[in-house]
C-alpha positions in Angstrom: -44.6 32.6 52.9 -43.9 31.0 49.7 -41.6 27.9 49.1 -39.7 28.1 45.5 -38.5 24.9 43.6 -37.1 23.8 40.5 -39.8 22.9 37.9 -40.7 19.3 37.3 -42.4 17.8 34.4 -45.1 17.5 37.2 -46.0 21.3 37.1 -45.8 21.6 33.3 -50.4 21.6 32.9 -50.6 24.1 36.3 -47.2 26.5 34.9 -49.7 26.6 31.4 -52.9 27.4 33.3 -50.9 29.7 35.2 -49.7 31.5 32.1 -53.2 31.4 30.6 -54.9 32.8 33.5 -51.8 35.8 33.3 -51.5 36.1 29.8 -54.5 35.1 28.0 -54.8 31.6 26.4 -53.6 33.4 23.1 -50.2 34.4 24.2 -48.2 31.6 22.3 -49.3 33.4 19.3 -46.7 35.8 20.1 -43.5 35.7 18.0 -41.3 35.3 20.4 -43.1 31.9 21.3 -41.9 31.2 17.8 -38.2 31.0 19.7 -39.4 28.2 21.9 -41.2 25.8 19.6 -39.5 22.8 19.9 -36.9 23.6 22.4 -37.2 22.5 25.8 -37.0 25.8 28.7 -33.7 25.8 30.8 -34.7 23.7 33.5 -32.5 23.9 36.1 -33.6 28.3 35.7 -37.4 27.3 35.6 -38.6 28.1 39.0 -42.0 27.6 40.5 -43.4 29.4 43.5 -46.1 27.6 45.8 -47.9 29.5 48.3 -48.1 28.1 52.6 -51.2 25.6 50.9 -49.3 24.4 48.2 -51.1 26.4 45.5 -48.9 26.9 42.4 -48.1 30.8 42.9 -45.5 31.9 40.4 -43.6 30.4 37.7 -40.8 31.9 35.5 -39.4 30.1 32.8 -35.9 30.8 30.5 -35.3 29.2 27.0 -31.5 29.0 25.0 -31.5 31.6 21.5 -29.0 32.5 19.7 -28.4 36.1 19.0 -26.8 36.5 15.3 -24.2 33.6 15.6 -23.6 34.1 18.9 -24.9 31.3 21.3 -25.0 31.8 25.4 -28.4 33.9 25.7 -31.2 33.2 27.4 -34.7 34.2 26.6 -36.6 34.9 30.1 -40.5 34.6 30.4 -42.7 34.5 30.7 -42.5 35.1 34.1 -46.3 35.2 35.7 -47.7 35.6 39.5 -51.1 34.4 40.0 -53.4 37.2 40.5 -53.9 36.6 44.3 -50.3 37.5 44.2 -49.5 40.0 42.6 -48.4 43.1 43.9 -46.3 41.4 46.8 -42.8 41.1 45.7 -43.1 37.6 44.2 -42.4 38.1 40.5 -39.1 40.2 41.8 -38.1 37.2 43.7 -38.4 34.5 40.6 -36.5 37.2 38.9 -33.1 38.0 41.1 -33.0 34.5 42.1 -32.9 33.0 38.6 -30.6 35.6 37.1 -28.5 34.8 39.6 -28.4 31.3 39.0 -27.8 31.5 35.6 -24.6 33.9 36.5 -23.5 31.0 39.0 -24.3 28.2 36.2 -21.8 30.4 33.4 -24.6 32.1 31.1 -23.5 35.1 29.5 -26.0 37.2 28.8 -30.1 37.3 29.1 -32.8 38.7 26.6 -36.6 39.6 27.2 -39.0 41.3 25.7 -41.1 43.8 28.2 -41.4 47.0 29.6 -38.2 48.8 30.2 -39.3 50.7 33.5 -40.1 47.9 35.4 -37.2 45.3 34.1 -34.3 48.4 34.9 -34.7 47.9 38.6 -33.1 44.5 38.1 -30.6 45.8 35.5 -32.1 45.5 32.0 -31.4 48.3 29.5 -32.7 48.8 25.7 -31.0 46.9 23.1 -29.9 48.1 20.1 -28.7 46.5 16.8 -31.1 42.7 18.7 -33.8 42.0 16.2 -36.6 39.6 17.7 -39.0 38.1 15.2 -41.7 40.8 13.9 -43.7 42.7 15.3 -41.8 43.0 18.5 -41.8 46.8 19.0 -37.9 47.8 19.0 -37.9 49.5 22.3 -39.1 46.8 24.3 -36.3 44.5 23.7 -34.2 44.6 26.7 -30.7 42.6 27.3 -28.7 42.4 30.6 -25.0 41.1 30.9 -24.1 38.1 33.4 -20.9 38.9 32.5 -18.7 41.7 31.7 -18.9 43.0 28.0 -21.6 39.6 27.3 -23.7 41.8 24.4 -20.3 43.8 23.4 -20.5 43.4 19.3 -23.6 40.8 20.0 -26.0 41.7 17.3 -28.5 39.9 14.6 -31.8 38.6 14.9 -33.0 36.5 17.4 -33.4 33.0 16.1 -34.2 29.2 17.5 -31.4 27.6 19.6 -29.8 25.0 17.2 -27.1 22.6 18.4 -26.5 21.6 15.2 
């Protein structure tokens, strides 16, 4: 049984740790870290998952980009399950249930980078004409719409969320 919440500036170290012990302490060396540098995650989509003891189990997080000149996407991930975990559903959970609250909450459209079997199930296909920053391979850059026709004529690189 695990309880889910909204993550708090409380959870920011054990998310990390989480993602380090998931990803490898290396992983903000990706590019599409680049997107998030300076730009504070969505939080009312960042969940947390804690197991029956209270053990930080999961943890997905979603960050604003703009697509071209087209604002209203969302970034997800990483999303991460410690290994203890894995392999029971959880990661699915964190997933449905914060795609769904970003339909509720008026988001358009979501973005991620990963593997296109696996993210299908919950209705991500292959982008085309969506350039994330190099060297994203092509065919793992996956887009799902929260709303009818979201990523109709939405295409560009994939740059920092400016407000400005």
């Amino acid at each position: 049984m695990f309880s889910y919440a909204q993550e708090t500036p409380d959870d920011w170290w054990e998310v990390e740790a989480l993602y380090d012990l998931c990803f490898a302490p290396g992983r903000t060396a990706l590019s599409s870290y680049r997107l998030r540098d300076d730009v504070p995650p969505v939080a009312d989509l960042s969940l947390v998952a804690r197991d029956a003891d209270g053990t930080l189990s999961g943890a997905i997080r979603y960050w604003p980009v703009m697509v071209g000149d087209t604002s209203g996407t969302l970034l997800l991930g990483p999303v991460a399950v410690h290994p203890t975990h894995q392999g029971e559903g959880l990661a699915a959970v964190l997933i449905r249930d914060s795609l769904s609250m970003a339909a509720r909450r008026g988001w358009a459209r979501v973005l991620l980078v990963g593997d296109a079997p696996y993210y299908n199930r919950f209705g991500f296909d292959k982008l085309t004409g969506v350039e994330m920053p190099p060297p994203t391979n092509p065919d793992r850059i996956l887009g799902l719409e929260l709303l009818p026709g979201a990523w109709d004529d939405v295409t560009g690189p994939v740059t920092r969320f400016s407000t400005g």
